[in-house]
C-alpha positions as CSV (number, residue, x, y, z in Angstrom):
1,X,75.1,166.1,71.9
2,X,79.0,165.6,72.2
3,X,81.1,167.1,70.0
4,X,79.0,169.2,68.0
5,X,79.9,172.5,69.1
6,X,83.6,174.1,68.2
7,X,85.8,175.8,70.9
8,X,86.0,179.0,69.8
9,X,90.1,180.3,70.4
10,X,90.7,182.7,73.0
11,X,92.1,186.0,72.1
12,X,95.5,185.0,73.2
13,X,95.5,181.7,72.3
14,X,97.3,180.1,68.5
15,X,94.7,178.7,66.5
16,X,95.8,174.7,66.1
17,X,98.1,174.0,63.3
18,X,99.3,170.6,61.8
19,X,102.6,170.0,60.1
20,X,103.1,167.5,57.3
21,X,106.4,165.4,57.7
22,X,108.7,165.0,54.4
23,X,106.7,162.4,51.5
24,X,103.3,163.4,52.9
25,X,102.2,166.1,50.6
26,X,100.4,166.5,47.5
27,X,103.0,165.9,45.1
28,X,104.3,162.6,46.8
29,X,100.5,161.2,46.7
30,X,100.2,161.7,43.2
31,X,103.9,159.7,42.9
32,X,103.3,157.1,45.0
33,X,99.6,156.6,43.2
34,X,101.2,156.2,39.6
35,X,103.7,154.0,41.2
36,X,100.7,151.9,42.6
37,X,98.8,151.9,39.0
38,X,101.9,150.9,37.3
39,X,102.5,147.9,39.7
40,X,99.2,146.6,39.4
41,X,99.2,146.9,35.5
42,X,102.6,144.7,35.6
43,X,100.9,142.3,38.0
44,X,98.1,141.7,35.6
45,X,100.6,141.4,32.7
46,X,103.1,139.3,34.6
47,X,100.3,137.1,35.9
48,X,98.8,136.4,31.9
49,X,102.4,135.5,31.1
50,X,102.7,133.5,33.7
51,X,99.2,131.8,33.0
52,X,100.0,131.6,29.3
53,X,103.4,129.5,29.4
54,X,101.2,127.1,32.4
55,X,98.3,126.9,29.2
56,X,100.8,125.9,27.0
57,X,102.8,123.4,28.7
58,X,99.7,121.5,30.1
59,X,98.2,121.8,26.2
């Protein structure tokens, strides 16, 4: 079918390359994921606060 063969490179021709832009790399990924885990962990805290101080004012 389509697609299932690779082009083999010419002798003359580069071999594709990709470049990574600054804050996509490994190190950023594993910043931006505790970043993530943090927010959501003071979401679910803020959120029982929040749902807390409701419980006791309608008590």
């Amino acid at each position: 079918m389509f697609g299932l063969r690779k082009k083999k490179p010419k002798p003359g021709d580069e071999e594709h390359r990709y470049y990574l832009l600054p804050g996509m790399g490994r190190s950023n990924r594993r910043y931006r994921s505790k970043i993530q885990m943090w927010s959501i962990i003071a979401g679910v805290v803020g959120s029982a606060l929040i749902g807390v101080v409701l419980w006791l004012i309608n008590r």
